[in-house]
GUDRENDO-82167 format. One record per residue (C-alpha): chain; x negated, y negated, z negated; residue number from 1. Coordinates in Angstrom, 3 decimals, decimal comma, always signed. Layout:
BEGIN
  c         X         Y         Z    k
  A         X         Y         Z  NUM
...
END
This chain:
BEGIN
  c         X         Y         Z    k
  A    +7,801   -17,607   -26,261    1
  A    +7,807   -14,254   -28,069    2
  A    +9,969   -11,107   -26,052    3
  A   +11,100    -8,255   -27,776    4
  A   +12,846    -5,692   -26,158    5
  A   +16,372    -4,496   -28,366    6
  A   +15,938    -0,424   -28,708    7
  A   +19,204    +1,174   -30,180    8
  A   +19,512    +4,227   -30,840    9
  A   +16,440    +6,951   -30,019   10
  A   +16,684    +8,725   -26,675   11
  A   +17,148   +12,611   -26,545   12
  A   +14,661   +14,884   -24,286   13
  A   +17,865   +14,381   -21,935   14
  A   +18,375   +10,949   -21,770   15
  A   +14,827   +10,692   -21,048   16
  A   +14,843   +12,873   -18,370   17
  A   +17,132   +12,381   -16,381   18
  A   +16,055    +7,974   -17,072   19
  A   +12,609    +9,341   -15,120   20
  A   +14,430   +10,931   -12,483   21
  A   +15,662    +7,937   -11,837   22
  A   +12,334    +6,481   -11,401   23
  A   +10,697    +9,280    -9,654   24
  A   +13,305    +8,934    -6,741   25
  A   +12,461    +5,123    -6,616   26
  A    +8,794    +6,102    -6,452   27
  A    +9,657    +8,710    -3,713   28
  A   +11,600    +6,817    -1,482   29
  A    +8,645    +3,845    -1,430   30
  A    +5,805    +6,795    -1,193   31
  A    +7,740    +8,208    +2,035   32
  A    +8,380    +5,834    +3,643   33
  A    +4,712    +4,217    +3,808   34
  A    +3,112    +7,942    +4,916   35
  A    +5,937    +9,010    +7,195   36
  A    +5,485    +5,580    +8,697   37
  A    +1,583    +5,423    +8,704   38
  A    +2,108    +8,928   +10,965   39
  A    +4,420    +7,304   +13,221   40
  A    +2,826    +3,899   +13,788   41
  A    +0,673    +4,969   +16,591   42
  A    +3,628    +6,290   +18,819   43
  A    +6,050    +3,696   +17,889   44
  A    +3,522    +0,639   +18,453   45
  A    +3,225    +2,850   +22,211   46
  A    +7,186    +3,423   +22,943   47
  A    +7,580    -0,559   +21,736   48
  A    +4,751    -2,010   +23,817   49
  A    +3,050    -4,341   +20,843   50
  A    -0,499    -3,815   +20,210   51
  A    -0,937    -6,861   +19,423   52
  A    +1,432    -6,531   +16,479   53
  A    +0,075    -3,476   +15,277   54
  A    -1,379    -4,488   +12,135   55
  A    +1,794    -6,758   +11,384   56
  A    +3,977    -3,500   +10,989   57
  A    +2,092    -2,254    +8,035   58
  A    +1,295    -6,040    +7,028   59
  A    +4,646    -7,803    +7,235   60
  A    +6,251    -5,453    +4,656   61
  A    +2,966    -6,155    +2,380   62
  A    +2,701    -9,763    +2,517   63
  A    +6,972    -9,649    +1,698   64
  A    +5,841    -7,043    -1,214   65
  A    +3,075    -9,232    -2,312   66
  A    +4,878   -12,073    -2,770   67
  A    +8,374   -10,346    -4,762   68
  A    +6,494    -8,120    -7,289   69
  A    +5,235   -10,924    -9,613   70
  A    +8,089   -12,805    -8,793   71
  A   +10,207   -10,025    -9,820   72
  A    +8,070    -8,432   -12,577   73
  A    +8,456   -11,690   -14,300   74
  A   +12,371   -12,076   -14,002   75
  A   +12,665    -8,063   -15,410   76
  A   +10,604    -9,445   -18,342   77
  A   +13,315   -12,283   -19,023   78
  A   +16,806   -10,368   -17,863   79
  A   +15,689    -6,337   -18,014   80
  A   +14,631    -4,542   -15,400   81
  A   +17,529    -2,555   -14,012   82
  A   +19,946    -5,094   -11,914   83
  A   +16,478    -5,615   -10,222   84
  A   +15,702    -1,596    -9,529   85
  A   +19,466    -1,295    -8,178   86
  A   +19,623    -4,461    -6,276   87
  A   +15,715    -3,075    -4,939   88
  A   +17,151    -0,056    -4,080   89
  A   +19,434    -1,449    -1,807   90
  A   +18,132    -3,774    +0,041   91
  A   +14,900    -1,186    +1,070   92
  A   +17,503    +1,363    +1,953   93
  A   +19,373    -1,340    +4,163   94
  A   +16,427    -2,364    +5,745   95
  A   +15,357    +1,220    +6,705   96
  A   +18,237    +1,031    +8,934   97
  A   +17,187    -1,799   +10,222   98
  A   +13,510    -0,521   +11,346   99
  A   +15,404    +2,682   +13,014  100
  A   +17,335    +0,482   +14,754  101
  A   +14,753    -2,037   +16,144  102
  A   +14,718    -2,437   +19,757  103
  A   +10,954    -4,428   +19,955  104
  A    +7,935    -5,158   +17,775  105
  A    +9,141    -8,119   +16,802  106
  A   +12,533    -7,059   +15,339  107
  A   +10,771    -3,901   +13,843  108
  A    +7,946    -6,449   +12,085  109
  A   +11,059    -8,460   +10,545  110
  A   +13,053    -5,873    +9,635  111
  A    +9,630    -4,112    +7,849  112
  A    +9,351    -7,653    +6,324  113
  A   +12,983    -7,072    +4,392  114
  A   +12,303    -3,636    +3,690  115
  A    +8,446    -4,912    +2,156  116
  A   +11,202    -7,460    +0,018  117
  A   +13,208    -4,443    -1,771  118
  A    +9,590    -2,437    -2,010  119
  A    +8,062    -5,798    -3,978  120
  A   +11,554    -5,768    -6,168  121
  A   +10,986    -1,850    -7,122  122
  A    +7,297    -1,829    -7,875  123
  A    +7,139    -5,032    -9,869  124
  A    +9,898    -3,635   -11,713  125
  A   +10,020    +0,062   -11,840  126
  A    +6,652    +0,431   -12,598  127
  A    +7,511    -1,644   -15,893  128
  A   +10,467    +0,689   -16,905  129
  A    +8,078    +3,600   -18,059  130
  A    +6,242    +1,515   -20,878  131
  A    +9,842    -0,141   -22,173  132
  A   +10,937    +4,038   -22,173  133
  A    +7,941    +5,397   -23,815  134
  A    +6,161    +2,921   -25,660  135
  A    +3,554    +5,509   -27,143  136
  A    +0,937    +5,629   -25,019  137
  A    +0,096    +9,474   -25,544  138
  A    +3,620   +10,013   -24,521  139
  A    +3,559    +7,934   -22,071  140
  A    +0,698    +9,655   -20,084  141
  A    +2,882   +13,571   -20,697  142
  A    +5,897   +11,880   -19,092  143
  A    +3,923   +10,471   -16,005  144
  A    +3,590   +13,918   -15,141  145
  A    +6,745   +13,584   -13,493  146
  A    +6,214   +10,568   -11,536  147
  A    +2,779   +11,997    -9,975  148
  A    +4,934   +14,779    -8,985  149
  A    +7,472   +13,089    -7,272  150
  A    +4,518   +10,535    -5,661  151
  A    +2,922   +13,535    -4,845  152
  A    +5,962   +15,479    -3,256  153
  A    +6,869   +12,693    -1,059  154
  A    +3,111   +12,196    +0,015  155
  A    +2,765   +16,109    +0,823  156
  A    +5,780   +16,211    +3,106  157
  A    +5,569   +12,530    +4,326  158
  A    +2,849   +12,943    +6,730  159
  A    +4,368   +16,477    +8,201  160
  A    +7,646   +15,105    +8,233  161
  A    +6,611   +12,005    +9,814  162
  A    +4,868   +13,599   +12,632  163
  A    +7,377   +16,418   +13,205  164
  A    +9,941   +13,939   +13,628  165
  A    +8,162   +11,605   +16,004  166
  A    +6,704   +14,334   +17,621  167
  A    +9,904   +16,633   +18,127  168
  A   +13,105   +14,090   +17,664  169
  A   +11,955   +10,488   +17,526  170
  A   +10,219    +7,768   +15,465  171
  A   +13,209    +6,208   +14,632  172
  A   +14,627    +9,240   +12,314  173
  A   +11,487    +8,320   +10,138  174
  A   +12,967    +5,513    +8,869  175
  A   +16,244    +7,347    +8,170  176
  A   +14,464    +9,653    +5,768  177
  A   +14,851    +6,873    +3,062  178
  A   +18,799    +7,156    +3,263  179
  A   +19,268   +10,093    +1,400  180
  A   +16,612    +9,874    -1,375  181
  A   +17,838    +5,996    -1,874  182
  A   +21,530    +7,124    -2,472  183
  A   +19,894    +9,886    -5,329  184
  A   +18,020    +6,624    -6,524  185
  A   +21,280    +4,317    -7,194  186
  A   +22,724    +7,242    -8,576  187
  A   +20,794    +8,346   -11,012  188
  A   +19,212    +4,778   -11,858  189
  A   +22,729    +3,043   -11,929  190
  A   +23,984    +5,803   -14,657  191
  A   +21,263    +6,784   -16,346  192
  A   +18,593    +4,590   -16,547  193
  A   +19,514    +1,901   -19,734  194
  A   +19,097    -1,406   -19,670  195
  A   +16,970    -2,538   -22,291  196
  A   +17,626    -6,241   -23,145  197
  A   +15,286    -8,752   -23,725  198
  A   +15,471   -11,283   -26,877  199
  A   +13,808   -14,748   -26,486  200
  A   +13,098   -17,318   -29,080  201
  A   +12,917   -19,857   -26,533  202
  A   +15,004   -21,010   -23,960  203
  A   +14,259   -19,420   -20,253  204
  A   +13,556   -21,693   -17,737  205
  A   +12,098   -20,015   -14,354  206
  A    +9,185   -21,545   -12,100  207
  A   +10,729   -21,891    -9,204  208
  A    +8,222   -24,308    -7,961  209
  A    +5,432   -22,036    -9,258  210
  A    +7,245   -18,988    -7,142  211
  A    +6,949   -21,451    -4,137  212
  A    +3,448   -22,666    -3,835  213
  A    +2,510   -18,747    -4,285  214
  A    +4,474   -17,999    -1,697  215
  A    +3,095   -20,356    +0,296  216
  A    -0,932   -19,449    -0,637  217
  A    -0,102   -15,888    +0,087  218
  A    +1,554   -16,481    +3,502  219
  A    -0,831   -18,851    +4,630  220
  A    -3,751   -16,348    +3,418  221
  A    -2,737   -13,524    +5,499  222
  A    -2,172   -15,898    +8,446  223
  A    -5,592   -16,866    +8,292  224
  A    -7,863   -13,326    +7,945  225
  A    -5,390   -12,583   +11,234  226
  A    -5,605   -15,539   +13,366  227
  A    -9,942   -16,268   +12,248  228
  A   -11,447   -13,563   +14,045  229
  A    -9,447   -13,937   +17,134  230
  A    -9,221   -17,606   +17,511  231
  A   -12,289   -19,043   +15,248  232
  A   -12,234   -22,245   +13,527  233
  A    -9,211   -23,693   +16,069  234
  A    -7,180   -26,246   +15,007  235
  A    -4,454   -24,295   +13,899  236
  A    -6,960   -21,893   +11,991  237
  A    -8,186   -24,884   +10,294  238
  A    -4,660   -26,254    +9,231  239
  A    -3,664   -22,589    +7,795  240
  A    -6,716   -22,296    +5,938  241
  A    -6,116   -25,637    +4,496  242
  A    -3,090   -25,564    +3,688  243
  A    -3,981   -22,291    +2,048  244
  A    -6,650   -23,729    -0,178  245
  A    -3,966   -26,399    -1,203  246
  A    -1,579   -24,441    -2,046  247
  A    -3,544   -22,565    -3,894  248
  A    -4,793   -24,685    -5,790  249
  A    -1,564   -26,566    -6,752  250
  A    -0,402   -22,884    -7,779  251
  A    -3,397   -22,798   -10,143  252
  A    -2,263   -26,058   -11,471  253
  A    +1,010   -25,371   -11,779  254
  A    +0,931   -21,811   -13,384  255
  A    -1,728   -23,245   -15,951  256
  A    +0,347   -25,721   -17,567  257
  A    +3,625   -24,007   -17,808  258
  A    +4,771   -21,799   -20,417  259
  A    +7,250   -20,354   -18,059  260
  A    +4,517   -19,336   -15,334  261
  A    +5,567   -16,806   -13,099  262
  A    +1,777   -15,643   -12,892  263
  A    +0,219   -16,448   -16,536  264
  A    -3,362   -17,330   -15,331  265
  A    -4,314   -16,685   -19,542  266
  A    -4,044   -12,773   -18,687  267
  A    -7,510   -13,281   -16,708  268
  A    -9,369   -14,662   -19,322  269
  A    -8,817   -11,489   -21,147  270
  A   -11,952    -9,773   -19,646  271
  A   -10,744    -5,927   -19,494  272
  A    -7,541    -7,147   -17,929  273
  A    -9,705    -9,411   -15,227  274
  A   -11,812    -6,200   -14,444  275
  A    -8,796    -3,850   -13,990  276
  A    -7,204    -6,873   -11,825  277
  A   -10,184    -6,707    -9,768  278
  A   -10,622    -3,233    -9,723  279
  A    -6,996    -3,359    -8,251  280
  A    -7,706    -5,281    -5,693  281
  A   -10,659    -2,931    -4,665  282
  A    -9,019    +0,274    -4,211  283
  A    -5,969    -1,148    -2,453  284
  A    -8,649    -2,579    +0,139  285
  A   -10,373    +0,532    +0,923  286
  A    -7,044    +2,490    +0,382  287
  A    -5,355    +0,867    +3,312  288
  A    -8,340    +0,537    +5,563  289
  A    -8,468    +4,604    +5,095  290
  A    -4,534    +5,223    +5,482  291
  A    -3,356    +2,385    +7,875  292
  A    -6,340    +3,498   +10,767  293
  A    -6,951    +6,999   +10,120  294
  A    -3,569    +8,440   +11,826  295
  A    -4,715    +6,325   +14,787  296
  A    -8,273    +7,489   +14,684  297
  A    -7,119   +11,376   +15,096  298
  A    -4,207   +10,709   +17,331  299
  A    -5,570    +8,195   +20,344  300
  A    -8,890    +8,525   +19,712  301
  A    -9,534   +12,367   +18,912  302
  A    -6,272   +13,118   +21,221  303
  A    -4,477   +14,916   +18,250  304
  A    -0,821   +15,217   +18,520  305
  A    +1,258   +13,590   +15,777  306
  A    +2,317   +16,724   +13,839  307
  A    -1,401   +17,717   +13,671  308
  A    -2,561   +14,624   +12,400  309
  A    -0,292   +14,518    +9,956  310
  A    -1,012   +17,673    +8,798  311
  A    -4,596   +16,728    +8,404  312
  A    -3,422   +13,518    +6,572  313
  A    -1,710   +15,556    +4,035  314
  A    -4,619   +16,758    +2,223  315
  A    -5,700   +13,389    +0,947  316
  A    -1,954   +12,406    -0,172  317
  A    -1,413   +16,423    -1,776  318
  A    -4,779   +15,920    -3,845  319
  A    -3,912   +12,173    -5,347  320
  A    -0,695   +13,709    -7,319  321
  A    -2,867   +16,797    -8,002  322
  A    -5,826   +14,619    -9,851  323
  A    -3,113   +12,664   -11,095  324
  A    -1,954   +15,383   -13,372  325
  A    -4,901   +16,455   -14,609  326
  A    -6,125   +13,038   -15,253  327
  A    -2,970   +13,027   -17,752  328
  A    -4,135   +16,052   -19,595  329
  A    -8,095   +14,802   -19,580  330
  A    -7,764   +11,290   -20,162  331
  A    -6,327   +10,541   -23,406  332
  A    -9,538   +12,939   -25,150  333
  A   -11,673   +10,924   -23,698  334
  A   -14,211    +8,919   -25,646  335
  A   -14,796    +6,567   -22,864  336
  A   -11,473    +6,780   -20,278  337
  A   -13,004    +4,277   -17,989  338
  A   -14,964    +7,154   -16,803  339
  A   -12,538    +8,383   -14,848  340
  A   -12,845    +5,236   -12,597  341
  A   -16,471    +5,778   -11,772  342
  A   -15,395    +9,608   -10,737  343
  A   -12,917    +8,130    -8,578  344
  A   -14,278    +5,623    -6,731  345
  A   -16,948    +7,964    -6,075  346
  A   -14,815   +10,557    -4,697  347
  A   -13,449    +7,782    -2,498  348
  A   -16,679    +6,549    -1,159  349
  A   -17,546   +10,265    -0,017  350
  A   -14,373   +10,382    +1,967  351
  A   -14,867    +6,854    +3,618  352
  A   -18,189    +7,930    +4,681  353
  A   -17,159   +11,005    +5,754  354
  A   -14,509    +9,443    +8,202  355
  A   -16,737    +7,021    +9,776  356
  A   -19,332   +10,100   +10,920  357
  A   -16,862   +12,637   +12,148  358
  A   -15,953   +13,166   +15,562  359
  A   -13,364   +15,322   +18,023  360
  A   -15,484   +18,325   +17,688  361
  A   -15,910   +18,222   +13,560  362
  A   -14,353   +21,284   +12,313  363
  A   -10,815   +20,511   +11,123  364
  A   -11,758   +22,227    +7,752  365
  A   -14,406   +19,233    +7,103  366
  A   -11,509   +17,033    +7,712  367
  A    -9,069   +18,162    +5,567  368
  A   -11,959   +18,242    +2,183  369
  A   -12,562   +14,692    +2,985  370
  A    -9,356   +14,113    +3,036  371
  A    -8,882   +15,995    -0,319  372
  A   -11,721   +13,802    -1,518  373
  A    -9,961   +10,567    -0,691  374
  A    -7,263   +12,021    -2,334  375
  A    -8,578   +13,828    -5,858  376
  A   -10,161    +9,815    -6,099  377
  A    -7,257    +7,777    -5,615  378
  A    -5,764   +10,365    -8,287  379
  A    -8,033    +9,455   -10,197  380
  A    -7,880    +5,906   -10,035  381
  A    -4,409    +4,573    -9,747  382
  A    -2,491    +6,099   -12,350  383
  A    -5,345    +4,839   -15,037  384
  A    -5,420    +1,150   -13,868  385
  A    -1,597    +1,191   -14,978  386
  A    -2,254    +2,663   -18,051  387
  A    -5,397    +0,864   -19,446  388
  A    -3,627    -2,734   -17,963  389
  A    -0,660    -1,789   -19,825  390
  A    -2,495    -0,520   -23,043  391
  A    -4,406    -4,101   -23,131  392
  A    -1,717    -6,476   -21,868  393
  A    +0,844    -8,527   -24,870  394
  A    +4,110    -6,937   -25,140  395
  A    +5,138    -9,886   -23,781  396
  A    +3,229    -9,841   -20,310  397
  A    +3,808    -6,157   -19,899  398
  A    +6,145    -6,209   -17,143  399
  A    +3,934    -9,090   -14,982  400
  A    +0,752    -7,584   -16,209  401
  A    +2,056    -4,323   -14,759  402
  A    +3,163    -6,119   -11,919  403
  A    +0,288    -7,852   -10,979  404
  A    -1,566    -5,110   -10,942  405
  A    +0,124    -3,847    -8,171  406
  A    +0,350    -6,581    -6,241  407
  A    -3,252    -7,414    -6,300  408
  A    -3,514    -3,689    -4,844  409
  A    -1,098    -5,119    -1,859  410
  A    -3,033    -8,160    -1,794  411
  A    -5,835    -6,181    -1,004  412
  A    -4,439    -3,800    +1,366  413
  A    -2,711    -6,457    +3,320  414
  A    -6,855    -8,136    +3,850  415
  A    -7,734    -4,594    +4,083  416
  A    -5,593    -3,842    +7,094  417
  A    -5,522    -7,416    +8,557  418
  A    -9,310    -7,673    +8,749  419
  A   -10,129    -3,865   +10,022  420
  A    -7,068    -4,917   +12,678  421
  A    -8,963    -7,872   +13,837  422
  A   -11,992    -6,377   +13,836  423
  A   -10,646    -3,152   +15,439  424
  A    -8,991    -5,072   +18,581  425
  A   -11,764    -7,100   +19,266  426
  A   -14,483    -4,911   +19,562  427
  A   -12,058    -2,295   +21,289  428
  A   -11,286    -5,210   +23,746  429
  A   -14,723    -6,574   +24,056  430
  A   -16,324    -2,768   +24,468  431
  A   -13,446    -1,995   +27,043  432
  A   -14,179    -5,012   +29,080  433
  A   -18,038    -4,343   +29,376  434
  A   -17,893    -0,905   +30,297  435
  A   -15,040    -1,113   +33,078  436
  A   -13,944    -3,002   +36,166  437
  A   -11,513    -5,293   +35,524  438
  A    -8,489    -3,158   +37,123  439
  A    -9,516    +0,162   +35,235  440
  A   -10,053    -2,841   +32,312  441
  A    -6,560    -4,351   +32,475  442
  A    -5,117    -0,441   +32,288  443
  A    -7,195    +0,494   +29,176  444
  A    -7,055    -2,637   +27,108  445
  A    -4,272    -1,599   +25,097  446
  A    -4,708    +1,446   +22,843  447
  A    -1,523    +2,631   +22,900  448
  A    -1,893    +4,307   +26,352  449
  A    -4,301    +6,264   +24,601  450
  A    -1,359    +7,704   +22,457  451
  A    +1,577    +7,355   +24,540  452
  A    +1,946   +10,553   +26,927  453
  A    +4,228    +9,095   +29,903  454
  A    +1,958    +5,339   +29,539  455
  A    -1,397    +7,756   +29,496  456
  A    -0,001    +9,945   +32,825  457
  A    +0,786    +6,285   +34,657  458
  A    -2,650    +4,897   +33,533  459
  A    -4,394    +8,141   +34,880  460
  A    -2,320    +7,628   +38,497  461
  A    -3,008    +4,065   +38,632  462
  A    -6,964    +4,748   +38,074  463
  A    -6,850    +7,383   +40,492  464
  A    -5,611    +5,517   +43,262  465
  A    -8,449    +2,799   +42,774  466
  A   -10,810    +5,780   +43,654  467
  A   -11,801    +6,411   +39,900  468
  A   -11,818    +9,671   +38,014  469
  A    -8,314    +8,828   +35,633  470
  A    -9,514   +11,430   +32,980  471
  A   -13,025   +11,202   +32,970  472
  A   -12,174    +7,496   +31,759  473
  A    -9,130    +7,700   +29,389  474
  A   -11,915   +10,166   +27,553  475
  A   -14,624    +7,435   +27,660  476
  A   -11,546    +4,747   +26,339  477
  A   -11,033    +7,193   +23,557  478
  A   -14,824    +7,311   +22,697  479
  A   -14,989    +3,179   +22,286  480
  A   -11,237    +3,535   +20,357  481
  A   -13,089    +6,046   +17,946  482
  A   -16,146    +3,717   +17,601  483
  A   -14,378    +0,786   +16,924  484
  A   -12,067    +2,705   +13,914  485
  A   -15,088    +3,971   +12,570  486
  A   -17,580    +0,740   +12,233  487
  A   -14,280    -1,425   +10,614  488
  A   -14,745    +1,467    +8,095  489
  A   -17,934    -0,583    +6,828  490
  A   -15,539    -2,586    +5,128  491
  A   -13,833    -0,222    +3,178  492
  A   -17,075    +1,189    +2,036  493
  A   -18,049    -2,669    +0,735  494
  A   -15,277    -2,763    -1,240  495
  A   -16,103    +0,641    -2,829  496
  A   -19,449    -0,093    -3,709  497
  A   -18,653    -3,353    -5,302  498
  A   -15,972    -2,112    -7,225  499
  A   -19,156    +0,103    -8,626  500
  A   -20,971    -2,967    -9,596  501
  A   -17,142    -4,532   -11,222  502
  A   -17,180    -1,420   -13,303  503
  A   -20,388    -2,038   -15,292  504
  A   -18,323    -5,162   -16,538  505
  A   -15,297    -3,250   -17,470  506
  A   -15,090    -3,317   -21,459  507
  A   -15,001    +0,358   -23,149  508
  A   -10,845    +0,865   -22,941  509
  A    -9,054    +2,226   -26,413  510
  A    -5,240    +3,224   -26,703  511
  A    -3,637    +1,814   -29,243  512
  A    -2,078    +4,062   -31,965  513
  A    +1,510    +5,030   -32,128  514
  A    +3,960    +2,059   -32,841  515
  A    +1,371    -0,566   -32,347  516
END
């Protein structure tokens, strides 16, 4: 099958612009909504009373994400891309609602789950939109300019705003914040974005049974890096993991023989594409152990309120649209681009070692530059993954090349944040148990009382009238919370390292000239 996309007649400086504001609204709305929520997770897992779900909040909406954005990225390479972004835009919008109005964990999880469906249908089709409006690489890279910005906007104020709101009006307005900029995003989308068809030579027939069996490896992968650490190799453990290797496997199968595949396995033969894929998967694993823990680690372990530690978030999230834009002007007079990953991940190991040494009395100052270093690397990083993939990708593959990319960076933030979640609870637990009596124990065993004032004052009451010293030991709780944040961070500084070792594999990257 052979794709071309139909271009009529050339698009003015106007056109174009107000196309990418289009885009840059969908990229805001998504980029808010994960750091105003990241801010807020700590106080609403407290107010909610679901530790245990903790990790499924941030988890839920990645495994739904993981699973739409090939999914979708493939059906925007058949039908065009924008029914999907306005159909995307709705449905995450919707399900904003539906997060501000949960009354438990469990309804919160679900309704994150439908909002991590419309995020999967805008990134695996978005993303795609820039390359069918700019083919010309060169360009391509001035007019991303735009969509740093608007990443970078919503990243400066989403960590601020988050804790402002939680702090001073409630976590549920965070989720309202997505109302306004997703009525700017049908607009402008729905009128000025164009729909650029696709032309087939061959009839279109869609892997639904493909779609299924990846559905089913995914799901049954996440379930099993939760439920190993806790429970071990228990029956159901066992049955999860098989059925994951199965299904897998059958997906392989599947995808391999069908010229319809929703994931073309032939893309990671290509070896620059496999590296980048990999590379993908790398950064999205350290990103989220970083983002997903680090408003906990200030907030109940360091005893920061949530307006602080969001402003000490911000840094890191300022700094990624900031390298972003100057990667734009360095990159393409580059003789070797790919260096620009080294510098990156580099940056980004600096910051995750930082983080796991720091303590309540580091000077906020050494914070906030490791927080800038996270940040100027993950500039670094992200924005040229999507350009070399796209540069090397067929014309054909360019919206599921695009969109695999991404959602091997979910993939790996949804391990990321399962695995440092298992880890984190269990050692908390296990460190919590040996060091207390069992009533002071039972108290302490969930975090959140560590960031939930009225839960904290009750704890400290209840200790007291066993005879214990209630402060003295919510401080000494907060010492093992810190502890067990920081040593999950090991993981996040594996994944760095070996993404070091994938780069000396990566193949020198070229653009390809005008019109090619």
């Amino acid at each position: 099958m052979s794709t071309m996309l139909i271009q009529h007649s050339e698009r003015t400086f106007r056109q174009s612009l107000l196309a990418m504001l289009g885009i840059c609204f969908v990229i805001m709305m998504v980029a808010l909504d994960q750091t105003v929520v990241a801010t807020a997770l700590p106080t609403i897992v407290a107010e909610l009373h679901g530790f245990e779900l903790y990790a499924w909040v941030s988890t839920a909406y990645l495994l739904a994400s993981v699973v739409t954005i090939p999914i979708f990225g493939r059906l925007g390479d058949y039908y065009g891309r924008k029914p999907f972004v306005v159909v995307a835009i709705v449905t995450f919008t919707l399900a904003s609602v539906l997060c501000a109005m949960a009354s438990n964990m469990l309804l919160l999880v679900l309704a994150r789950a439908l909002q991590g469906i419309g995020g999967g249908m805008l990134v695996g089709t978005a993303f795609a939109c820039i390359p069918d409006l700019f083919p010309d690489s060169k360009t391509r890279l001035q007019w991303q300019v735009m969509l740093s910005a608007a990443y970078g906007i919503a990243n400066a104020i989403g960590p601020s705003i988050g804790g402002l709101l939680t702090h001073y009006v409630s976590w549920r307005a965070v989720f309202f914040v997505n109302i306004p900029v997703g009525l700017m995003s049908v607009f402008f989308v729905s009128r000025f974005l164009p729909r650029l068809k696709p032309k087939h030579t061959t009839q279109i027939r869609l892997d639904w049974l493909g779609a299924l069996l990846i559905t089913l490896f995914l799901g049954c992968l996440q379930l099993s890096v939760e439920w190993l650490p806790k429970q071990g190799l228990s029956g159901p453990v066992i049955y999860v993991l098989l059925t994951c290797l199965a299904a897998g496997f059958l997906a392989w199968k599947q995808q391999a023989n069908n010229e319809h595949a929703i994931l073309p396995f032939a893309l990671f033969k290509d070896p620059t594409l496999a590296a980048l894929f990999r590379l993908s998967l790398l950064m999205g694993f350290a990103m989220f152990a970083l983002l997903s823990y680090a408003p906990l680690l200030l907030q109940g372990g360091f005893h920061l309120s949530a307006s602080r530690a969001g402003m000490l978030i911000t840094p890191l999230v300022v700094c990624i649209t900031f390298a972003s834009i100057i990667n734009g002007r360095i990159v393409p007079h580059l003789p070797k681009p790919e260096v620009m990953l080294y510098l990156g991940f580099g940056l980004l190991l600096i910051c995750v070692t930082g983080i796991m040494n720091i303590s309540p009395q580091t000077a906020h100052s050494l914070i906030i530059c490791l927080m800038m270093s996270g940040g100027l690397g993950l500039g670094f990083i992200m924005p040229n993954l999507t350009i070399f993939v796209q540069e090397t990708c067929p014309r054909k593959d360019l919206g599921i090349s695009t969109a695999l990319l991404q959602s091997l960076r979910m993939i790996g933030g949804m391990l990321s944040t399962a695995l440092v979640g298992s880890i984190l609870n269990w050692r908390y637990e296990h460190d919590i148990n040996q060091q207390f009596a069992k009533p002071v124990a039972s108290l302490l065993n969930d975090p959140q009382v560590l960031v939930n004032v009225k839960g904290q004052h009750a704890a400290v009451l209840q200790m007291n009238a066993l005879g214990e010293e209630g402060l003295l030991l919510i401080e000494q709780a907060r010492a093992i919370l810190s502890s067990a944040i920081q040593s999950s961070q090991w993981l996040g500084i594996a994944a760095t390292l070996f993404a070091f070792w994938c780069l000396r594999s990566l193949p020198q990257i070229r653009f390809k000239p005008q019109g090619a």
